[in-house]
C-alpha positions, 0 to 999 in steps of 0.5 A, a space after each residue: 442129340 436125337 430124341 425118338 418116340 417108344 417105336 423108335 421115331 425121332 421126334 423134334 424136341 430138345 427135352 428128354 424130360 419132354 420126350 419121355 413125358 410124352 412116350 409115357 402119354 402116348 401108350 396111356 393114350 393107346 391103352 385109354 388109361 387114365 393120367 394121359 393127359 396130365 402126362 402129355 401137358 408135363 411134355 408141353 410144359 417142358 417143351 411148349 414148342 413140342 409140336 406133336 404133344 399139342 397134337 396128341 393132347 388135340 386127340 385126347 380131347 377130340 376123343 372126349 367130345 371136346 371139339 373147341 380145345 382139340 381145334 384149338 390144340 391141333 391149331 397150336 401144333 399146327 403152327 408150331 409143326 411149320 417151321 419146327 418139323 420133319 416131314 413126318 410129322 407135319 403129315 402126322 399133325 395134318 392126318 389128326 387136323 382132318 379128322 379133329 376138323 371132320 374131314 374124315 374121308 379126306 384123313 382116313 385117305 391121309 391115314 393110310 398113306 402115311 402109315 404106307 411111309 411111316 407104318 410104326 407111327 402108332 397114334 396115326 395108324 390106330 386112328 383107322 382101327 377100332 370100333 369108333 375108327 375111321 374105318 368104322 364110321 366110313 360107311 363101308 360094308 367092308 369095314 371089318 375086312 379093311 382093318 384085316 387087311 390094314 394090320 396084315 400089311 404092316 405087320 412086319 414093321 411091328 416087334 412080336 411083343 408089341 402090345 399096341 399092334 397085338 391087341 388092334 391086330 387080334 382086335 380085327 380078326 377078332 369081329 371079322 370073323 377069325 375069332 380063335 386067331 383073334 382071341 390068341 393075339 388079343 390076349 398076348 397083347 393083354 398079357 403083355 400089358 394088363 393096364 391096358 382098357 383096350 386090350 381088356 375090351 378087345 379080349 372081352 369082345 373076342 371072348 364074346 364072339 366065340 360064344 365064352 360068355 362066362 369066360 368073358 364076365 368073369 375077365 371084367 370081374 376080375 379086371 375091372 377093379 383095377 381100372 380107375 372110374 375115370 378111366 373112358 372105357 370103365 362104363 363100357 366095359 361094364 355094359 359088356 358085364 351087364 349085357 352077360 347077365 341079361 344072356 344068363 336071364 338075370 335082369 337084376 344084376 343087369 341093372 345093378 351093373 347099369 346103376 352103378 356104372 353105365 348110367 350117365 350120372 356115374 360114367 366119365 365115357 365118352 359122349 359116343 358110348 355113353 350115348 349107345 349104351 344107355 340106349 342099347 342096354 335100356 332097348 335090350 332090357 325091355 325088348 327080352 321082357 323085363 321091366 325097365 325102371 321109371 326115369 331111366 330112359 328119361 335119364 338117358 334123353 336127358 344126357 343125349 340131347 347134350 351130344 349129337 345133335 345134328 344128324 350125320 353121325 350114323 351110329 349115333 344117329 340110331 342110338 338117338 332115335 331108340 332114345 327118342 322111340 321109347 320115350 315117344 319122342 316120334 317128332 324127335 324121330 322122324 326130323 332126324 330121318 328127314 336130315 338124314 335123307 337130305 343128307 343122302 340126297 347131298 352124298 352126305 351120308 356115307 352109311 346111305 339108306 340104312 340108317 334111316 331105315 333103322 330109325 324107322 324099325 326102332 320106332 315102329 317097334 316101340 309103337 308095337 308095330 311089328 310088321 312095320 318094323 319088319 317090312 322096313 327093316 327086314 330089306 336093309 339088314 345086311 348093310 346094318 355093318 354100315 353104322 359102325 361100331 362092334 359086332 355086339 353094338 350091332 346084334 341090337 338091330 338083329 335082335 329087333 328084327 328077330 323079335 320083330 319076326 316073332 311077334 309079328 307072326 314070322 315063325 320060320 323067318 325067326 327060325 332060320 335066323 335063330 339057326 343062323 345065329 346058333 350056328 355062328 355063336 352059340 347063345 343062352 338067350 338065342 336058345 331059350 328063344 329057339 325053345 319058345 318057337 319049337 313049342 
């Protein structure tokens, strides 16, 4: 008897009880809910030969930063998968060996042609997706639009209640710029499955982009109590929280939601957020004027020099050189800029100049030099997308260069991008700073 995956995919296992362990895993994986690993050993342990359970369980711990045990599960399907496996699901276990081994042109080119011969076969398709995919961090400029295109043409595979393709679908036209469509799709796919970290995070970031700031807070409040602190997007979603309370001017409650939620000592995130939003959160508390408290950028170096520490991740990279910037760190600085453009040089870097032109800027502006950061940052802006990650990730850089303008004695630079920036997302904090200049 055929077993099948919960999009209808057969699967090479002889165990119901493997396969439903491991149905139950995979949308535990997709909706970054806790218990998807416990789940996804049960089907190992009712099925050791279970080629794609090793694999997902590879992705797990990829996802954690935990690159020695996902080489070590991803090798195990591997084997497995050679002389116990369809044709799908050898190309399935080698896509996710690419991109467990850092290959990762080579598995978003693997990605994309087998979601063209096996477009429902989700934990592939969603590698490509999001604001840590393949996409993302593929250097392209184009990455929002590509994630567009990717959803649309496979649509037609998807049923209209599947909660997976609705929040990835509404997710990417969400930060490519369709936001009400977005925000609709998103919140079908939240509606449909509320135990869903992904969905909250996508819904919130499209509440964000069209400007419901307070919608938005009040989702995460409501939301997030239910979400367990283990769960890897508890911390993440609550930067989200705490950045709306820096826009509504309340640094306090910003740093009551840090404490007790984002800050490394508390978080179970992965090492990618944790990393960024200590740095973007810190970065944004003192550059709006509020005073950041002692130890805690310490607090964040600390725990950063624990990941990362070889440049070529750019999203990464920058959010190292803030870390590294406010401290006063400028070896720490300018030796990752160094790698990177020997990177560049070797066609290693695939985000290009950008990013060490945005390790620079943070430097100079956390030296005060504001000109400096200006002149180097000012010609690079518009390939800052380069980095990946989030439109919300990203506006830190926009908010360095505006402040940059600002302080630098800039005035109509700053309010022809303050004009741009009220225009595409009305902002309590872009208002109170239009006031500052017209006075």
């Amino acid at each position: 008897m055929t077993r099948f995956d919960s999009r209808g995919l057969p699967l090479s296992t002889t165990s119901d009880l493997a396969a439903g362990r491991y149905r139950q895993g995979i949308d535990l994986l997709l909706s970054a809910w806790p218990s998807a690993a416990e789940v996804l050993e049960g089907a190992i342990a009712a099925d050791p030969d279970f080629a794609l359970a090793h694999a997902a369980r590879a992705r797990l711990h990829a996802i954690r930063n935990e690159a020695a045990k996902a080489r070590a599960r991803i090798a195990t399907a591997e084997e497995i998968v050679a002389r116990r496996g369809t044709d799908r699901e050898r190309s399935h276990v080698a896509v996710l060996s690419l991109a467990i081994s850092g290959q990762s042109a080579k598995a978003l080119e693997r990605a994309l042609a087998h979601a063209d011969t096996w477009p429902r076969d989700v934990l592939i398709l969603s590698l490509p997706l999001g604001a840590f995919g393949l996409f993302a961090f593929s250097g392209m400029a184009d990455h929002d639009q590509a994630r567009v295109d990717l959803c649309e043409r496979h649509a037609r595979h998807f049923d209209a209640d599947d909660w997976w393709f609705l929040t990835y679908r509404g997710w990417s036209h969400a930060e490519n710029g369709n936001v009400a469509h977005g925000r609709a799709l998103t919140q079908r796919g939240f509606d449909l499955r509320r135990n869903n970290a992904n969905a909250a995070h996508a819904l919130s970031h499209a509440m964000y982009e069209g400007g419901a700031h307070d919608e938005a807070e009040r989702l995460i409040a409501d939301w997030l109590p239910g979400y367990d602190r283990s769960g890897i997007l508890h911390g993440h979603i609550a930067w989200h929280s705490a950045l709306g309370a820096l826009e509504r001017g309340d640094p306090e409650q910003a740093l009551t939601i840090y404490a007790d939620y984002i800050q490394p000592s508390v978080t179970s995130g992965m090492p990618v957020n944790v990393v960024s939003d200590t740095a973007s959160f810190l970065w944004r508390l003192e550059a709006y004027g509020h005073t950041v408290p002692a130890g805690l950028w310490q607090d964040a170096a600390a725990y950063s020099e624990g990941f990362f520490q070889k440049a070529g991740l750019a999203f990464a990279d920058v959010h190292r050189a803030l870390i590294a910037a406010a401290t006063g760190d400028k070896a720490a600085v300018e030796e990752r800029v160094k790698t990177q453009m020997d990177l560049i040089e070797a066609g290693a870097l695939t985000a290009g100049p950008v990013v060490p032109a945005i390790c620079r800027a943070a430097l100079a502006f956390a030296e005060e030099d504001y000109a400096g950061c200006v002149r180097i940052l000012e010609p690079v802006a518009a390939e800052v997308v380069r980095i990946g990650g989030s439109g919300a990730q990203r506006e830190m850089m926009e908010d360095m260069l505006l402040l940059a303008f600002m302080r630098s004695g800039e005035v109509a630079k700053a309010g022809e991008l303050l004009d741009r920036r009220l225009h595409r997302r009305p902002s309590a904090r872009d208002t109170r700073w239009h006031g500052m200049l017209v006075a």
